[in-house]
C-alpha positions as a Markdown table, in Angstrom:
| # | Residue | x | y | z |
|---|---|---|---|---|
| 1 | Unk | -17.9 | 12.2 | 24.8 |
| 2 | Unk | -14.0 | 14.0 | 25.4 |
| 3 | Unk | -12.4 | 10.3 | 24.6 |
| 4 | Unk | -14.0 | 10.2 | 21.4 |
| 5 | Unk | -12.5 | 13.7 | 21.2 |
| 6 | Unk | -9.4 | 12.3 | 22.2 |
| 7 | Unk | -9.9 | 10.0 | 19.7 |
| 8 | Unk | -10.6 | 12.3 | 16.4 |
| 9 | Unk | -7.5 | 14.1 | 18.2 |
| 10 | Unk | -5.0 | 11.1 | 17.2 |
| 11 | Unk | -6.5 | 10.9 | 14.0 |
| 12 | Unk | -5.6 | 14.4 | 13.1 |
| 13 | Unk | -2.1 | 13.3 | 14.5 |
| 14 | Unk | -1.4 | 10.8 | 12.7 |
| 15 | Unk | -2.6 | 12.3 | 8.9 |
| 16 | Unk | -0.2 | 15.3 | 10.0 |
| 17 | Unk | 2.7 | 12.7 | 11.2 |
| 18 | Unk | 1.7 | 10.3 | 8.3 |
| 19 | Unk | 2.6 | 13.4 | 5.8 |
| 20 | Unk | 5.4 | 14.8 | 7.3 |
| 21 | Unk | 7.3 | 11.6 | 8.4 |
| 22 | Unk | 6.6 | 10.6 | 4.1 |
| 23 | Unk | 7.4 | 13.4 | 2.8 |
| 24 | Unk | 11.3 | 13.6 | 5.5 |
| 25 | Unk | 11.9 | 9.8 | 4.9 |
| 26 | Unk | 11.2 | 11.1 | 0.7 |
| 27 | Unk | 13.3 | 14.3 | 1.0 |
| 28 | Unk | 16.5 | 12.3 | 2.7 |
| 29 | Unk | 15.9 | 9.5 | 0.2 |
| 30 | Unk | 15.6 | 6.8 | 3.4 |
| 31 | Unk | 15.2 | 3.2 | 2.7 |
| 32 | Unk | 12.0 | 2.9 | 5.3 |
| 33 | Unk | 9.2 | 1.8 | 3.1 |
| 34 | Unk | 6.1 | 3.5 | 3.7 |
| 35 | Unk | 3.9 | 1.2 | 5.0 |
| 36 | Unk | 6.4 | 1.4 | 8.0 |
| 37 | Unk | 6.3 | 5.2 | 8.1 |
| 38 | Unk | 2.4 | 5.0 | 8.6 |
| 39 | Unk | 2.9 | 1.7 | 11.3 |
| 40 | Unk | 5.2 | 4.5 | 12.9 |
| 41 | Unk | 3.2 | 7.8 | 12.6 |
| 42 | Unk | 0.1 | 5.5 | 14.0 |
| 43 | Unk | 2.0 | 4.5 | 17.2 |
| 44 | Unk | 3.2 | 8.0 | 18.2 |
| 45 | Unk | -0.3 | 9.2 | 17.4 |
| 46 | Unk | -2.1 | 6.5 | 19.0 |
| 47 | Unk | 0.0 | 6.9 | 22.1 |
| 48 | Unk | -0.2 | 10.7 | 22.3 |
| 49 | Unk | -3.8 | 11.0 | 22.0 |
| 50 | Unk | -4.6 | 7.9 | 25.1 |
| 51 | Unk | -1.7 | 10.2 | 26.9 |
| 52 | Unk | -3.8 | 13.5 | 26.4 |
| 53 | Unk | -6.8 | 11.8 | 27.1 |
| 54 | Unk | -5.6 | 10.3 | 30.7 |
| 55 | Unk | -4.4 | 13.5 | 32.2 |
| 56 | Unk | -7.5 | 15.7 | 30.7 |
| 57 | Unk | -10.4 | 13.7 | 30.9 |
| 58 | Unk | -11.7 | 12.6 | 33.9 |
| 59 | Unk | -13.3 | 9.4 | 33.2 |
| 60 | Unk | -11.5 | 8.9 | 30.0 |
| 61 | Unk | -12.8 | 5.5 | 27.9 |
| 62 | Unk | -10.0 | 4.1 | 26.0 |
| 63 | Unk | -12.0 | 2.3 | 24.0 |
| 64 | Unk | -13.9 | 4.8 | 22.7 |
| 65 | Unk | -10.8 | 7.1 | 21.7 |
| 66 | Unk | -9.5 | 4.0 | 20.0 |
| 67 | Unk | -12.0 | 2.9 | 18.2 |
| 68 | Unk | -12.6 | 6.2 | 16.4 |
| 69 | Unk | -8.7 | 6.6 | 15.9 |
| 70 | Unk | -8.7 | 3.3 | 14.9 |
| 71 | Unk | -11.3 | 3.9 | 12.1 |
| 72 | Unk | -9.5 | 7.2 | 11.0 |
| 73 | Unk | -6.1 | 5.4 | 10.5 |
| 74 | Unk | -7.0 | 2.5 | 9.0 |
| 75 | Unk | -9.6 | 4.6 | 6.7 |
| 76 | Unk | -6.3 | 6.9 | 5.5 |
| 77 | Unk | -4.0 | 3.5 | 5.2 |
| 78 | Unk | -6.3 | 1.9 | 3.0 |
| 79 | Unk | -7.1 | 5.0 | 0.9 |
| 80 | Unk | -3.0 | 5.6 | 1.0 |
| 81 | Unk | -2.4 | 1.9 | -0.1 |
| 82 | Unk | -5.3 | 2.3 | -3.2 |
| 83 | Unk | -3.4 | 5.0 | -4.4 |
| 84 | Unk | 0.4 | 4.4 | -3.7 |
| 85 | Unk | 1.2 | 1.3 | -6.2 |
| 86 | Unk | -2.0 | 1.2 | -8.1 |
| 87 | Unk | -1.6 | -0.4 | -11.6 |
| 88 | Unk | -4.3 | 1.2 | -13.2 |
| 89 | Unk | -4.5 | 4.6 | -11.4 |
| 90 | Unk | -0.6 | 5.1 | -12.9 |
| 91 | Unk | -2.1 | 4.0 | -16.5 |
| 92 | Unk | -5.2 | 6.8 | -15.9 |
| 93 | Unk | -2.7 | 9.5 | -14.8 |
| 94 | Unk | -0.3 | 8.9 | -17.6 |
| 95 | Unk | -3.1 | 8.9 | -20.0 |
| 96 | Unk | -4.4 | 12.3 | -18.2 |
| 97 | Unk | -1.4 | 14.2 | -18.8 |
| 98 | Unk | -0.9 | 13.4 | -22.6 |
| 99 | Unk | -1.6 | 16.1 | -24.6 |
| 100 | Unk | -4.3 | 14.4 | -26.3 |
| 101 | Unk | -5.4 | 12.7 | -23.6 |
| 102 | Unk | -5.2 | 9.5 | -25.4 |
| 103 | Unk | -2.8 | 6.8 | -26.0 |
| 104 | Unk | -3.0 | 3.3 | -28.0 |
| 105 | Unk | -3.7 | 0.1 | -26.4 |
| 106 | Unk | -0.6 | -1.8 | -27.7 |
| 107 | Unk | 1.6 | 1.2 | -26.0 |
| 108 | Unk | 0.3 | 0.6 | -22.3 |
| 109 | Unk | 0.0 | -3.3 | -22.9 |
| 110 | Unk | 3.8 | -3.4 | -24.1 |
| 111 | Unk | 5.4 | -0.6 | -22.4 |
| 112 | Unk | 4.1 | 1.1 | -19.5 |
| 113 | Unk | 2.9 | -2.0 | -17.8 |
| 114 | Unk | 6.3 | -4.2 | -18.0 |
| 115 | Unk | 8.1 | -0.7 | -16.7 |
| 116 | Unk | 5.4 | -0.7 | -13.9 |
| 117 | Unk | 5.6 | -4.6 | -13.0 |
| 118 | Unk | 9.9 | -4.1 | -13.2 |
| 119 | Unk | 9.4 | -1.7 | -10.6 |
| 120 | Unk | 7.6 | -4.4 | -8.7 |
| 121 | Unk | 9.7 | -7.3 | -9.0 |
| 122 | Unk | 12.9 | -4.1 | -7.7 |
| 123 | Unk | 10.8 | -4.1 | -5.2 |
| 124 | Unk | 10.2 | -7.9 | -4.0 |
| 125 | Unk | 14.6 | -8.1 | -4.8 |
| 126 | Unk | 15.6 | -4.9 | -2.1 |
| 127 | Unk | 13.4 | -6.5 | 0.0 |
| 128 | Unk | 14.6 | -10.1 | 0.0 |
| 129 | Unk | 11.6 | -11.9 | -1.3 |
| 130 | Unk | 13.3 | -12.7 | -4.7 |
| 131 | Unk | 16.4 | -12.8 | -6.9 |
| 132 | Unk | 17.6 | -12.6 | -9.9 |
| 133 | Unk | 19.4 | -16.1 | -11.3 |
| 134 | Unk | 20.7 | -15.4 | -14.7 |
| 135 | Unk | 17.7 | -14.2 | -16.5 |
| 136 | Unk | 15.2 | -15.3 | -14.2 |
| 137 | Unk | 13.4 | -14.1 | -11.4 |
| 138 | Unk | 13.3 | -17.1 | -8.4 |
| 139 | Unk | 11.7 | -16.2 | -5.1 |
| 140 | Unk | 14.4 | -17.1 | -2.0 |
| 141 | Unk | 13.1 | -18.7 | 1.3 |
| 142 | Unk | 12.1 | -15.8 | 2.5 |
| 143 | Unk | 10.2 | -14.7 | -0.4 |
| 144 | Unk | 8.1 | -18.5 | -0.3 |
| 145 | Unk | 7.2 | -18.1 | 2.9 |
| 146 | Unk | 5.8 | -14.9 | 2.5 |
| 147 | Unk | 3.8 | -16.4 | -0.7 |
| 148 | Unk | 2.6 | -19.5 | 1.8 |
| 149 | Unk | 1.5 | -17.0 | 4.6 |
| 150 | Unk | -0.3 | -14.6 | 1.8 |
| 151 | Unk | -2.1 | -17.9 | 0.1 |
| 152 | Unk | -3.4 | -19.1 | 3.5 |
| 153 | Unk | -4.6 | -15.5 | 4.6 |
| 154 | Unk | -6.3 | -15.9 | 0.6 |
| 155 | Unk | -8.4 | -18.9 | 1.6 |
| 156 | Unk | -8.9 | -17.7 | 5.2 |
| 157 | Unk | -11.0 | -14.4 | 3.4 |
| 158 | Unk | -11.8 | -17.0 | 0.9 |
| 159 | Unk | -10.3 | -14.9 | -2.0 |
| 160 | Unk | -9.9 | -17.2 | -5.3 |
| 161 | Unk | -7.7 | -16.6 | -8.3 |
| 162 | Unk | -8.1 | -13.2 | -9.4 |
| 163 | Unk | -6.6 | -14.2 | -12.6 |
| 164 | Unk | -4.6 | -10.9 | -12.7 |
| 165 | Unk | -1.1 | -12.8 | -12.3 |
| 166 | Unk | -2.3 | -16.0 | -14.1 |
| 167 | Unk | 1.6 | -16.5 | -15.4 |
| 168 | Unk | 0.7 | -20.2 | -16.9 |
| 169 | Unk | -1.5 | -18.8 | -19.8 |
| 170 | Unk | 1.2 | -17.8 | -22.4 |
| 171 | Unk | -1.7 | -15.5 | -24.7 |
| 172 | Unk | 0.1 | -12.3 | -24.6 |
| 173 | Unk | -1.7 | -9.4 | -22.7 |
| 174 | Unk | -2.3 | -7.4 | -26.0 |
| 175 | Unk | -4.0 | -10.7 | -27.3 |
| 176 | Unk | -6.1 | -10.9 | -24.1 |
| 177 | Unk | -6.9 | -7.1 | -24.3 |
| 178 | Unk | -8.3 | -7.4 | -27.8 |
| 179 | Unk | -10.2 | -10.3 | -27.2 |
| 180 | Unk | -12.5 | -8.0 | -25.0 |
């Protein structure tokens, strides 16, 4: 029973490390993207809690501490991930804080969401995976190879097209919207 202590221990860690270590790499503007913060915070936390389990529990059961940390971590990474670069949560909270709470279709369709999706593609160029040539946007070697790994790991959880990137449909997204 004390290694699953041990084990809601490192969760507690690592949401406390997870925080702080965001909000320092935030505050002195570091280029460490977050999902490495969290890969970080759950290391230090993983490895602290098996440590404090092995010199105060007797008969201390690693698997049991792990498995409940690894439940906790990977239950706050997936709710941090849902919230971090979420499309339509950023639409919902710009909507939320507009004094009328209401704001046409044509504005998100033309506005926010190219401003949202630039922020992506910034994203894709700091990190390598694409370029800018001219006024296009063309994926370097790096940046296929990720694509090739992501489309197998796609069929291997036998995930089709979600048909939110279909690019080779020209209709233009405030067409598509109204035709709901």
């Amino acid at each position: 029973m004390m290694s699953f202590a041990c084990g809601i221990i490192g969760v507690v860690l690592f949401v406390i490390m997870a925080r702080a270590m965001q909000f320092i790499a935030r505050l002195a503007a570091l280029p460490i993207p977050p999902v490495i913060v969290l890969a970080i915070a759950a290391i230090i936390s993983h490895l602290a809690s098996v440590a404090l389990g092995v010199m105060t529990v007797q008969q201390f059961r690693y698997w049991d501490a792990a498995s409940i940390f690894s439940f906790g971590a990977m239950s706050y990474i997936f709710a941090f991930g849902a919230v971090y670069k979420s499309v339509s949560l950023e639409i919902l909270l710009d909507l939320a804080k507009r004094p009328n709470r209401e704001v046409l279709l044509s504005d998100i369709v033309e506005h926010q969401v190219p401003n949202l999706f630039r922020g992506r593609t910034d994203i894709l160029v700091e990190a390598g995976f694409a370029e800018c040539v001219g006024s296009s946007f063309v994926a370097t070697a790096a940046g296929r190879k990720l694509a090739a790994r992501i489309a197998r790991l796609r069929r291997a959880f036998a995930i089709g097209d979600t048909g939110l990137y279909d690019f080779s449909d020209s209709t233009s997204p405030l067409k598509k919207t109204q035709d709901l």
